[in-house]
CHARMM internal coordinates of N, CA and C (Angstrom, degrees):
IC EDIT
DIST 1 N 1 CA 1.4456
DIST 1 CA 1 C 1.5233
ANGL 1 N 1 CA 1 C 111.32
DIST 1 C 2 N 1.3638
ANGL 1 CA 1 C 2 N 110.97
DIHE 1 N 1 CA 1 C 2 N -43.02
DIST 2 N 2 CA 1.5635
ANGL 1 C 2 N 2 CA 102.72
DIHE 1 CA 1 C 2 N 2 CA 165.73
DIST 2 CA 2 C 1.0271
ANGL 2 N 2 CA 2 C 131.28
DIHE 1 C 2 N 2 CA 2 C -72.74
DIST 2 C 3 N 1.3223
ANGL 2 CA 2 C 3 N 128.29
DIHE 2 N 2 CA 2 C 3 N -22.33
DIST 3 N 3 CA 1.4566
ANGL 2 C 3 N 3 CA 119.89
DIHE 2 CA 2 C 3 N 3 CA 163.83
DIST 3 CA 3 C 1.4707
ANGL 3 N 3 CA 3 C 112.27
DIHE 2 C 3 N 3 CA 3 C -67.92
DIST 3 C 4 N 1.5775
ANGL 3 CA 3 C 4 N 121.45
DIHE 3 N 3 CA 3 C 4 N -43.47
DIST 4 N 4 CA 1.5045
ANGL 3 C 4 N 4 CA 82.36
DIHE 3 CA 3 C 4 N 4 CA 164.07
DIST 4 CA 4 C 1.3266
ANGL 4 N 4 CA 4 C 139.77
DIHE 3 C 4 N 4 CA 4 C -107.89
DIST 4 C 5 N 1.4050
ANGL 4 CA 4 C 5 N 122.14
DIHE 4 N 4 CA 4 C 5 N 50.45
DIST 5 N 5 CA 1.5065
ANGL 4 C 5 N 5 CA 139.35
DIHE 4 CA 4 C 5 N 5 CA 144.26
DIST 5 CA 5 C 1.9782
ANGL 5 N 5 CA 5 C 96.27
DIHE 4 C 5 N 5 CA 5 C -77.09
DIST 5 C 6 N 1.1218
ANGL 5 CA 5 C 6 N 101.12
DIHE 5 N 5 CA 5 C 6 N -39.22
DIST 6 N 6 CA 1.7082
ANGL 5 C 6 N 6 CA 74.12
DIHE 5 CA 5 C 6 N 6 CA -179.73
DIST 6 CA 6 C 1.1558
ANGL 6 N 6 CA 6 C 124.57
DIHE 5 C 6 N 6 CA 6 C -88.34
DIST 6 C 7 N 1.5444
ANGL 6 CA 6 C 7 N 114.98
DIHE 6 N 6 CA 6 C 7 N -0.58
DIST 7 N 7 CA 1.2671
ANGL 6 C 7 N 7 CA 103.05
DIHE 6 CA 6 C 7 N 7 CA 177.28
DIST 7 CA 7 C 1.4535
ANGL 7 N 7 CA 7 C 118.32
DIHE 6 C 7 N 7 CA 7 C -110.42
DIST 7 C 8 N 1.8970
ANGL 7 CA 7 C 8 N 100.14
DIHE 7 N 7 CA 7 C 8 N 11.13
DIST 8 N 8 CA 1.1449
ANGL 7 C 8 N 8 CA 95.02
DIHE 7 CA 7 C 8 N 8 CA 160.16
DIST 8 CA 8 C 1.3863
ANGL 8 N 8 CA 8 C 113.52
DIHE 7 C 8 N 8 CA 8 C -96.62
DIST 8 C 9 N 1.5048
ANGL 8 CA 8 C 9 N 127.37
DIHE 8 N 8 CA 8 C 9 N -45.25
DIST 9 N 9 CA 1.6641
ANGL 8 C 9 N 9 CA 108.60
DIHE 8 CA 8 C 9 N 9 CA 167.48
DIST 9 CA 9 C 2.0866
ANGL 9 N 9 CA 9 C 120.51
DIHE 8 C 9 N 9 CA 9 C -59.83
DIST 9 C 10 N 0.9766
ANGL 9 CA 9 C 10 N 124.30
DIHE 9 N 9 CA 9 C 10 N 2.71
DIST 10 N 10 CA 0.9433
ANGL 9 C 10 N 10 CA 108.11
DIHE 9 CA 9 C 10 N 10 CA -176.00
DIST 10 CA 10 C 1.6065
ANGL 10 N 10 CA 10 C 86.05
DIHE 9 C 10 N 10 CA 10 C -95.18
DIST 10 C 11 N 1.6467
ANGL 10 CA 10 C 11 N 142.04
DIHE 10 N 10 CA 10 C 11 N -21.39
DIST 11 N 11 CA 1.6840
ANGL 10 C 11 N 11 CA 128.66
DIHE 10 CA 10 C 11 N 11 CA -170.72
DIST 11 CA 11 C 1.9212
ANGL 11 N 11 CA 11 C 70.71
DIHE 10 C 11 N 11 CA 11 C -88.97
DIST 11 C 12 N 1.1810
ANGL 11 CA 11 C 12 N 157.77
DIHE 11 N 11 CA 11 C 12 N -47.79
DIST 12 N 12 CA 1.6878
ANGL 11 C 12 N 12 CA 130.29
DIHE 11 CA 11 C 12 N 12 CA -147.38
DIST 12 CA 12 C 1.5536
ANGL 12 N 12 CA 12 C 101.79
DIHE 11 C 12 N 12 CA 12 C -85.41
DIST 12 C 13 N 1.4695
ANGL 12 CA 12 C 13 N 112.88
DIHE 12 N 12 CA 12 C 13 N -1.68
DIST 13 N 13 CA 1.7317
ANGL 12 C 13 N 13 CA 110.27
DIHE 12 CA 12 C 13 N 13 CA 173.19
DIST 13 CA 13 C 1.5979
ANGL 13 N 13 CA 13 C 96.11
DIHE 12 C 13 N 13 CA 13 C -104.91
DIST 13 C 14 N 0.9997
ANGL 13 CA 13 C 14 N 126.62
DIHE 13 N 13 CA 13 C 14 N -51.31
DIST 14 N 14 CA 1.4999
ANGL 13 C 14 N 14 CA 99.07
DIHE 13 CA 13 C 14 N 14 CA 154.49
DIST 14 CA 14 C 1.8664
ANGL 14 N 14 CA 14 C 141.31
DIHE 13 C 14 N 14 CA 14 C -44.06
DIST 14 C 15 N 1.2625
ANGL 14 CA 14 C 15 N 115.59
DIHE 14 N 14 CA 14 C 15 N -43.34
DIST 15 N 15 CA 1.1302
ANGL 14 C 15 N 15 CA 125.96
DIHE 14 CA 14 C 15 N 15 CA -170.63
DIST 15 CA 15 C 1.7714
ANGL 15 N 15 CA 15 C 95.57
DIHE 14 C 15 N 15 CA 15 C -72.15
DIST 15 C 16 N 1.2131
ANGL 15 CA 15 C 16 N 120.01
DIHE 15 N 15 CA 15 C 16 N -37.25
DIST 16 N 16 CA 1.7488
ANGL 15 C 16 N 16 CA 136.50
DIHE 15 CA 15 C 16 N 16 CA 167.06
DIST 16 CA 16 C 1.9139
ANGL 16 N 16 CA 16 C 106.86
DIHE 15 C 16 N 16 CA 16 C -53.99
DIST 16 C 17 N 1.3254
ANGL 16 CA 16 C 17 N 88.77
DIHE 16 N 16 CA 16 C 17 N -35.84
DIST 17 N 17 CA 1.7494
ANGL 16 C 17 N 17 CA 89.06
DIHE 16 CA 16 C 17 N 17 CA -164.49
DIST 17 CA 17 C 1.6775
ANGL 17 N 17 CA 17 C 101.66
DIHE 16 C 17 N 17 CA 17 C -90.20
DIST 17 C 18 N 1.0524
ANGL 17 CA 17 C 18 N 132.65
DIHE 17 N 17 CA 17 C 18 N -27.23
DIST 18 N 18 CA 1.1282
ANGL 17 C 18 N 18 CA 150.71
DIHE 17 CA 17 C 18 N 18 CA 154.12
DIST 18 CA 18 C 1.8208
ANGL 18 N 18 CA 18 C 120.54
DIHE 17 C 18 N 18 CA 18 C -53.10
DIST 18 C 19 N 1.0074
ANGL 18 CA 18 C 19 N 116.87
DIHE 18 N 18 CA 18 C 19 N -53.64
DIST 19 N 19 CA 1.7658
ANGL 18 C 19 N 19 CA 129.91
DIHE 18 CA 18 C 19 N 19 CA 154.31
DIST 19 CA 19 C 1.8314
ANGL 19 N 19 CA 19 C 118.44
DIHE 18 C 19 N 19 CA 19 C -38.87
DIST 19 C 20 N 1.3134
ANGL 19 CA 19 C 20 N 94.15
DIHE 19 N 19 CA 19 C 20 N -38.42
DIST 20 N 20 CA 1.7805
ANGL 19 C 20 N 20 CA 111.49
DIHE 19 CA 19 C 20 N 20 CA -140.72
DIST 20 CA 20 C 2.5903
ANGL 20 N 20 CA 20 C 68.01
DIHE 19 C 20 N 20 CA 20 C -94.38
DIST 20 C 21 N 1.3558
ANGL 20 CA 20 C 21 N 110.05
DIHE 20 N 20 CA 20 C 21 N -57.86
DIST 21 N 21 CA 1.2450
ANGL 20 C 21 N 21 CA 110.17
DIHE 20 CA 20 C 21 N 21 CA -163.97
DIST 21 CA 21 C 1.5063
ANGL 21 N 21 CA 21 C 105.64
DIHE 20 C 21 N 21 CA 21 C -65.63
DIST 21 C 22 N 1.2458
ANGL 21 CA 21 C 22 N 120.71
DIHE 21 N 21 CA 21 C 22 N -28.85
DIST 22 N 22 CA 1.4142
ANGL 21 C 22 N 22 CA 111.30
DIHE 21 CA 21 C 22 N 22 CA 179.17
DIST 22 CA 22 C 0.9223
ANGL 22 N 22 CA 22 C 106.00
DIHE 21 C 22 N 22 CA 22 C -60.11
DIST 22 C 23 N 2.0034
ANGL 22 CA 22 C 23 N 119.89
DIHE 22 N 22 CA 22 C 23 N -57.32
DIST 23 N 23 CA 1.3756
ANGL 22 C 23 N 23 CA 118.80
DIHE 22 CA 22 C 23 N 23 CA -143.89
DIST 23 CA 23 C 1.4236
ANGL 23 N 23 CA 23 C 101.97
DIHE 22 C 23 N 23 CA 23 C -67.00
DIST 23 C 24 N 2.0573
ANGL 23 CA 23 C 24 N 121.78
DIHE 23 N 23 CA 23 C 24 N -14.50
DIST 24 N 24 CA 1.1204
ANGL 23 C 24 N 24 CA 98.87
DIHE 23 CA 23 C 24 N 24 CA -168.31
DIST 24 CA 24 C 1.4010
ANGL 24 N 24 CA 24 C 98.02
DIHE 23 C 24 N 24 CA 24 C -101.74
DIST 24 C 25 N 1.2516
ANGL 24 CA 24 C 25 N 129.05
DIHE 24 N 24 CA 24 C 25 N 24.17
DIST 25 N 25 CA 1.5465
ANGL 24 C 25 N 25 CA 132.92
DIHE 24 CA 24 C 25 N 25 CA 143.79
DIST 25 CA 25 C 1.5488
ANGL 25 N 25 CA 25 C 145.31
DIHE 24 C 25 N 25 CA 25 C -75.98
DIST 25 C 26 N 1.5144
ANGL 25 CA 25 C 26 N 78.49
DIHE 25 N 25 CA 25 C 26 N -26.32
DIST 26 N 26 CA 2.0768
ANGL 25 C 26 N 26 CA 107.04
DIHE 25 CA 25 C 26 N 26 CA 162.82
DIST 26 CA 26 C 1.4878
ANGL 26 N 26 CA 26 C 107.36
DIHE 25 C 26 N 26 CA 26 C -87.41
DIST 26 C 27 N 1.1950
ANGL 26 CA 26 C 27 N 136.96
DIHE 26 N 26 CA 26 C 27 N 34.03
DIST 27 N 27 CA 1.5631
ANGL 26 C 27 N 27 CA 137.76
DIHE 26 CA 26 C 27 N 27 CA -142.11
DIST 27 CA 27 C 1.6268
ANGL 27 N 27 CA 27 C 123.12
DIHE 26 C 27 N 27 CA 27 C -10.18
DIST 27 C 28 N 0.7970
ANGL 27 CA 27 C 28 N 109.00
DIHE 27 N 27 CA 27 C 28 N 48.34
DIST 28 N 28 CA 1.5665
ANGL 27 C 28 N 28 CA 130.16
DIHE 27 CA 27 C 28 N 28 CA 135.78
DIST 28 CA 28 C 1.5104
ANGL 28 N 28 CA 28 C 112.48
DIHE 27 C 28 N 28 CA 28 C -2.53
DIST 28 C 29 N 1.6752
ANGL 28 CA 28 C 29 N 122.04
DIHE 28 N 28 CA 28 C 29 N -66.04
DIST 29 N 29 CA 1.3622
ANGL 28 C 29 N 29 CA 89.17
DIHE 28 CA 28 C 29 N 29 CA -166.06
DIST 29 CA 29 C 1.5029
ANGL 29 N 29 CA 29 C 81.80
DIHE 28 C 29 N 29 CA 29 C -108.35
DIST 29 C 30 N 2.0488
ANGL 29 CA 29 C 30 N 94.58
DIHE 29 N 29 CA 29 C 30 N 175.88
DIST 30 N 30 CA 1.3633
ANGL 29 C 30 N 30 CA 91.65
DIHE 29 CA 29 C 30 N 30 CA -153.81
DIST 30 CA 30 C 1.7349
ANGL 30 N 30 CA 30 C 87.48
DIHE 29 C 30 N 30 CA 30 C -128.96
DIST 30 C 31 N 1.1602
ANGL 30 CA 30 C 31 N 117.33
DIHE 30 N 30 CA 30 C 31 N -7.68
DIST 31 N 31 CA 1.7395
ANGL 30 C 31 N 31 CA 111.27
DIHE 30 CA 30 C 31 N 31 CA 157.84
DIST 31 CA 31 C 1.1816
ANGL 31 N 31 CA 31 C 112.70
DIHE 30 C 31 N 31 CA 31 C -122.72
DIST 31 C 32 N 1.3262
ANGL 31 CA 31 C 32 N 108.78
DIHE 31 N 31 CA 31 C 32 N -166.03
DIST 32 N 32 CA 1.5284
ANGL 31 C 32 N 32 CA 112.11
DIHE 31 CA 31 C 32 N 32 CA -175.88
DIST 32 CA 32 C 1.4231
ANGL 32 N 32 CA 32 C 107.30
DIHE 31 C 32 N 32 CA 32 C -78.48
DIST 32 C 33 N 1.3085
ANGL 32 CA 32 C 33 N 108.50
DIHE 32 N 32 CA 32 C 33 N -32.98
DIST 33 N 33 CA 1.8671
ANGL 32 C 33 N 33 CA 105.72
DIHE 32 CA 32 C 33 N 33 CA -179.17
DIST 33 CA 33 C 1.4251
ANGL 33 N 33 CA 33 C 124.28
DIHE 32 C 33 N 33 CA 33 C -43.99
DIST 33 C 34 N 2.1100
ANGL 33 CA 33 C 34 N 89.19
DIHE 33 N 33 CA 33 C 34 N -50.73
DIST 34 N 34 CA 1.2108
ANGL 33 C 34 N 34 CA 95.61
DIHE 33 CA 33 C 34 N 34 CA 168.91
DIST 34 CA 34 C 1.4302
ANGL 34 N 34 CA 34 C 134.14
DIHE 33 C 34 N 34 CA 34 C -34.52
DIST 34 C 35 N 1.7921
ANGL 34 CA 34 C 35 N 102.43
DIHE 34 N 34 CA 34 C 35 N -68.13
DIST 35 N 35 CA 1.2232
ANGL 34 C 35 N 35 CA 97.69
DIHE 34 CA 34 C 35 N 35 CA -179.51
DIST 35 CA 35 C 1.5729
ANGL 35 N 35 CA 35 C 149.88
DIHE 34 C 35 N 35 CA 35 C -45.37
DIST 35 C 36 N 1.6705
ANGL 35 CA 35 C 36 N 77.71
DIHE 35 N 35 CA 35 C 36 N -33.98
DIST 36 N 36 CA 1.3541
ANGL 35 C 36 N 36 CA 104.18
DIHE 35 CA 35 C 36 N 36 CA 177.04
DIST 36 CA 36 C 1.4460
ANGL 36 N 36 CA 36 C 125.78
DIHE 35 C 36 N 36 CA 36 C -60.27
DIST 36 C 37 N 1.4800
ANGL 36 CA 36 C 37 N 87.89
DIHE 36 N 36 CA 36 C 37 N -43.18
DIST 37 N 37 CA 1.9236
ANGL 36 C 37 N 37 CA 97.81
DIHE 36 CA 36 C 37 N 37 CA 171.81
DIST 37 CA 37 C 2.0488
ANGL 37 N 37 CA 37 C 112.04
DIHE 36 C 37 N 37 CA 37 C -72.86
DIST 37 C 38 N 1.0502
ANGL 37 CA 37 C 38 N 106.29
DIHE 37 N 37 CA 37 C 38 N -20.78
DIST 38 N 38 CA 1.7111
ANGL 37 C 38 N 38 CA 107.86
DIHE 37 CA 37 C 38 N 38 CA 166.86
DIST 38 CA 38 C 0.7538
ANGL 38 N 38 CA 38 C 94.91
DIHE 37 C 38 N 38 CA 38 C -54.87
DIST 38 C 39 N 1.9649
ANGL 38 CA 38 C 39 N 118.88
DIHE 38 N 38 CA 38 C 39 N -73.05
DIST 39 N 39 CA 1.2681
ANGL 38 C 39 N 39 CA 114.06
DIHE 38 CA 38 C 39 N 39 CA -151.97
DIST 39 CA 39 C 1.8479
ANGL 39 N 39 CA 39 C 124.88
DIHE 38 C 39 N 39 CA 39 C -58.50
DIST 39 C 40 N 0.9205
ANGL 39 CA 39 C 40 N 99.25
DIHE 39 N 39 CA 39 C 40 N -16.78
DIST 40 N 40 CA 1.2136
ANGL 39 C 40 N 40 CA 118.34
DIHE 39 CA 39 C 40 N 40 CA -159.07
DIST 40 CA 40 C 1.6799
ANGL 40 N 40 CA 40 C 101.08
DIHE 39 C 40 N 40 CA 40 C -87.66
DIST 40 C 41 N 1.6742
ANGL 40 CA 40 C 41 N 115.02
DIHE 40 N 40 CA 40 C 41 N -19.84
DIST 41 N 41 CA 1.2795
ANGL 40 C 41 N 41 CA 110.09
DIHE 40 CA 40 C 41 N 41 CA -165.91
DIST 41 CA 41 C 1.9811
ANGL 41 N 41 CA 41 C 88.76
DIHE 40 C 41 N 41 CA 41 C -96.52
DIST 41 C 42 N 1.2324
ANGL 41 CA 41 C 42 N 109.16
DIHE 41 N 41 CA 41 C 42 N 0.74
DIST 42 N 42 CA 1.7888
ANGL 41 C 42 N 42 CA 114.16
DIHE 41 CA 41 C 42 N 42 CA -158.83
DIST 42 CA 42 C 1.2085
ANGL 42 N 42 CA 42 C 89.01
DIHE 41 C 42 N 42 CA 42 C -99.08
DIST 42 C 43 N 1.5376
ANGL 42 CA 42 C 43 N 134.10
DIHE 42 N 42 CA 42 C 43 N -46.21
DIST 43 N 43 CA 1.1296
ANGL 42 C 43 N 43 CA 141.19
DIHE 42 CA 42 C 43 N 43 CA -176.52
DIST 43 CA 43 C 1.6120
ANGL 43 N 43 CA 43 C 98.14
DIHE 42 C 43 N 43 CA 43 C -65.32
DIST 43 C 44 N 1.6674
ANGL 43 CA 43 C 44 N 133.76
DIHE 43 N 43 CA 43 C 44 N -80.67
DIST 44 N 44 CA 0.8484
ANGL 43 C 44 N 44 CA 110.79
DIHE 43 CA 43 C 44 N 44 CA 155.59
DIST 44 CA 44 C 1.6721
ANGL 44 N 44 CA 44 C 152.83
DIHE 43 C 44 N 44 CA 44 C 44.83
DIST 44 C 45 N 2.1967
ANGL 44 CA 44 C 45 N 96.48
DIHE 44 N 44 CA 44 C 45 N -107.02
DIST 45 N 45 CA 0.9876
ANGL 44 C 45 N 45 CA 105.51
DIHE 44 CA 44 C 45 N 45 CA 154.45
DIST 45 CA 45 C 1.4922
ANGL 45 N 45 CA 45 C 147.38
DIHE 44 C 45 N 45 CA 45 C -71.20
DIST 45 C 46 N 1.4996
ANGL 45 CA 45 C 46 N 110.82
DIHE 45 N 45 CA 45 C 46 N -7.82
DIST 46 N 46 CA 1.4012
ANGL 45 C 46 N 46 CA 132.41
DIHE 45 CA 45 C 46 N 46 CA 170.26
DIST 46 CA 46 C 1.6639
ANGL 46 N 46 CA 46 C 91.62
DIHE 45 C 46 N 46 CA 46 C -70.42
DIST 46 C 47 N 1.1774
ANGL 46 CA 46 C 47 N 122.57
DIHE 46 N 46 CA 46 C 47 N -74.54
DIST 47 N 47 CA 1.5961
ANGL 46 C 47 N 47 CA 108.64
DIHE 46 CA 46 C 47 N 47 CA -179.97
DIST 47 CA 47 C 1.2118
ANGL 47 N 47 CA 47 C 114.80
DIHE 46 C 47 N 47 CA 47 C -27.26
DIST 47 C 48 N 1.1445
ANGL 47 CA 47 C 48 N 117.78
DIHE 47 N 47 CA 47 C 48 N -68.52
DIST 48 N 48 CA 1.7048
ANGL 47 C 48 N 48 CA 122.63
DIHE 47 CA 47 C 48 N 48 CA -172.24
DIST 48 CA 48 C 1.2351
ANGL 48 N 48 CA 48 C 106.90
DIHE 47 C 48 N 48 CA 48 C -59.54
DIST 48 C 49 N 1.1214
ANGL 48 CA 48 C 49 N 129.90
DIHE 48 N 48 CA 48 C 49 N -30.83
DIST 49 N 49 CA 1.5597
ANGL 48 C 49 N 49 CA 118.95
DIHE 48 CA 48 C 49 N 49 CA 178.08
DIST 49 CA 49 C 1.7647
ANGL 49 N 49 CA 49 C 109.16
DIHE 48 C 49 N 49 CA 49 C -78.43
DIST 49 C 50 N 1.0068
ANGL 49 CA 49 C 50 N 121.71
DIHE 49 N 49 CA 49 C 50 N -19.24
DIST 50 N 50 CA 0.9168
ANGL 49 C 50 N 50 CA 136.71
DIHE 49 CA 49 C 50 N 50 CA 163.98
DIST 50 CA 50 C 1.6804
ANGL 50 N 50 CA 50 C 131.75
DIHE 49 C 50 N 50 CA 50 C -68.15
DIST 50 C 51 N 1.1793
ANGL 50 CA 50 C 51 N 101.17
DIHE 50 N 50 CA 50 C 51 N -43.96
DIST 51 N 51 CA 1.4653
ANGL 50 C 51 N 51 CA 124.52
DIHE 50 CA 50 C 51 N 51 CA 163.37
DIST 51 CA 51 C 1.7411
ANGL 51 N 51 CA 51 C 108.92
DIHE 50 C 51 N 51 CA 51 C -70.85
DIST 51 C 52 N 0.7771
ANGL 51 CA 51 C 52 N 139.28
DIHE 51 N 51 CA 51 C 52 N -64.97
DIST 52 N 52 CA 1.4750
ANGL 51 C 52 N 52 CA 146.57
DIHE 51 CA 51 C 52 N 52 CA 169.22
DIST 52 CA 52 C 1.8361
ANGL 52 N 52 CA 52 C 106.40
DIHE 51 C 52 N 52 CA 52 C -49.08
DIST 52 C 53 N 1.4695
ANGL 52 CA 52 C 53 N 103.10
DIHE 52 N 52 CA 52 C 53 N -43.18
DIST 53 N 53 CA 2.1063
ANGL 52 C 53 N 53 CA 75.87
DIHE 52 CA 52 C 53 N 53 CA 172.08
DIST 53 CA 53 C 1.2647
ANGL 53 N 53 CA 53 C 100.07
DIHE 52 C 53 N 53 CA 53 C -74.18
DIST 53 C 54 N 1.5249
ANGL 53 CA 53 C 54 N 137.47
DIHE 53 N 53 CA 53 C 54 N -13.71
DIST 54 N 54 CA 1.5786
ANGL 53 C 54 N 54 CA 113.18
DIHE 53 CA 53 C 54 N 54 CA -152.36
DIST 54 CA 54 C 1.8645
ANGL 54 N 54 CA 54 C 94.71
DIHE 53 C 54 N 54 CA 54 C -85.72
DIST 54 C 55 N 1.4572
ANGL 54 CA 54 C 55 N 102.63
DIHE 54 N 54 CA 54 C 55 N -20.91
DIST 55 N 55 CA 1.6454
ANGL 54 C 55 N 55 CA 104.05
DIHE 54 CA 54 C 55 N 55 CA -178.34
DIST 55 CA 55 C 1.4125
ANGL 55 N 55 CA 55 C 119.35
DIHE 54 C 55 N 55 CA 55 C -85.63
DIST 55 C 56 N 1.8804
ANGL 55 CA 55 C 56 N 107.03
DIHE 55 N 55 CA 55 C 56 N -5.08
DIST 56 N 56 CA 1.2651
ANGL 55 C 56 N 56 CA 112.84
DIHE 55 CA 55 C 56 N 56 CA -176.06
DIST 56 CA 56 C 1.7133
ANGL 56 N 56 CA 56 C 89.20
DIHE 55 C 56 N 56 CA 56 C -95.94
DIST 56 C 57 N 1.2203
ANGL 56 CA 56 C 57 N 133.19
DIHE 56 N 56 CA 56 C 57 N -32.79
DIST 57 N 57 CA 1.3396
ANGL 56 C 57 N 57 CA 125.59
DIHE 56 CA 56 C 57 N 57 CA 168.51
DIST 57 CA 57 C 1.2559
ANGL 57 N 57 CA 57 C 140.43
DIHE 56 C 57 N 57 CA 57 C -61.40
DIST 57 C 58 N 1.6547
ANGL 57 CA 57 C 58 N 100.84
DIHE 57 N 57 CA 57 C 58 N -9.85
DIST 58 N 58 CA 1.4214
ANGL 57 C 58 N 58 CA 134.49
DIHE 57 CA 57 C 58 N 58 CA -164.92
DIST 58 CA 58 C 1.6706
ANGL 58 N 58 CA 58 C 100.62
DIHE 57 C 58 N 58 CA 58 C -89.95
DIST 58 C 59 N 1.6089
ANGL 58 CA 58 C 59 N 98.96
DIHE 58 N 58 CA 58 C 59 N -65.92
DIST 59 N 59 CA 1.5741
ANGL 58 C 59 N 59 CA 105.46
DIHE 58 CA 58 C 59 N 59 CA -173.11
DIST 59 CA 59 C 1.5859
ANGL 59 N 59 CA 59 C 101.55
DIHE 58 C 59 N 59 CA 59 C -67.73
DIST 59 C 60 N 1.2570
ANGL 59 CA 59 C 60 N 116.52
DIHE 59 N 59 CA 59 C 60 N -32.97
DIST 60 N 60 CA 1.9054
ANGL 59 C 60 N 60 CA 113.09
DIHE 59 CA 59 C 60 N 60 CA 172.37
DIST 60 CA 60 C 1.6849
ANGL 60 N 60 CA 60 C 106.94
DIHE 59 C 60 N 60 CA 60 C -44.46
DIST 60 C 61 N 0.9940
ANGL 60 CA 60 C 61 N 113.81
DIHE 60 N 60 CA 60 C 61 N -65.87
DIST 61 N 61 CA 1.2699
ANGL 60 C 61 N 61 CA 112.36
DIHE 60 CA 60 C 61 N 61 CA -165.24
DIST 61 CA 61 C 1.3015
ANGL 61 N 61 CA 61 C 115.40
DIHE 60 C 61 N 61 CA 61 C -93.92
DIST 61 C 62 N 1.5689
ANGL 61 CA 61 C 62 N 128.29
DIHE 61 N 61 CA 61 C 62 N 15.17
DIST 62 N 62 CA 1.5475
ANGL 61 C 62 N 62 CA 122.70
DIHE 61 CA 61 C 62 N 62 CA 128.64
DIST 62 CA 62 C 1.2461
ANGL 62 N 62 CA 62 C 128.90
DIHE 61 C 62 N 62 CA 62 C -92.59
DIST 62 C 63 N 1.3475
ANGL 62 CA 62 C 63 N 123.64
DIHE 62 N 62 CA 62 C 63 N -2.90
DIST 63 N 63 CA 1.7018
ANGL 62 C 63 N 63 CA 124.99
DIHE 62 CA 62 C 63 N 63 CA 149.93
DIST 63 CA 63 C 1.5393
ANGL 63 N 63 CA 63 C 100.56
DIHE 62 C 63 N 63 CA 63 C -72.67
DIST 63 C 64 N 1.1045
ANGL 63 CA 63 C 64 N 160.08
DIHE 63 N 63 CA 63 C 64 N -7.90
DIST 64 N 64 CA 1.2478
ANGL 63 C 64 N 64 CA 142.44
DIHE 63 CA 63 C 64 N 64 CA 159.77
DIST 64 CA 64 C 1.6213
ANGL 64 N 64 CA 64 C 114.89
DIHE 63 C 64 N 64 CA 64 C -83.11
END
COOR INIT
IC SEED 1 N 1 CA 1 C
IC BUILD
């Protein structure tokens, strides 16, 4: 059951991180703050996605 709670928020922090990169491909933000705060939410979610496999690798290899 926990693996897939994480693998469903880890595809809605993707599907988020993906939203956040388009819009700043449709030019979306319109100062530098802006951007900065995208970038910052991309960076962000790359951590957390990052953080969540290392705990999905964690609980893997204490069920074995």
């Amino acid at each position: 059951m926990i693996d897939q709670t994480l693998e469903l928020l880890m595809s809605q922090i993707e599907e988020r991180r993906k939203q956040i990169i388009e819009s700043l491909g449709d030019g979306s933000a319109k100062t530098f703050e802006e951007y900065r705060y995208a970038a910052g939410m991309v960076r962000g979610l790359l951590t957390t996605q990052s953080l969540i496999a290392d705990l999905a690798k964690r609980m893997e290899s204490m069920d074995d």
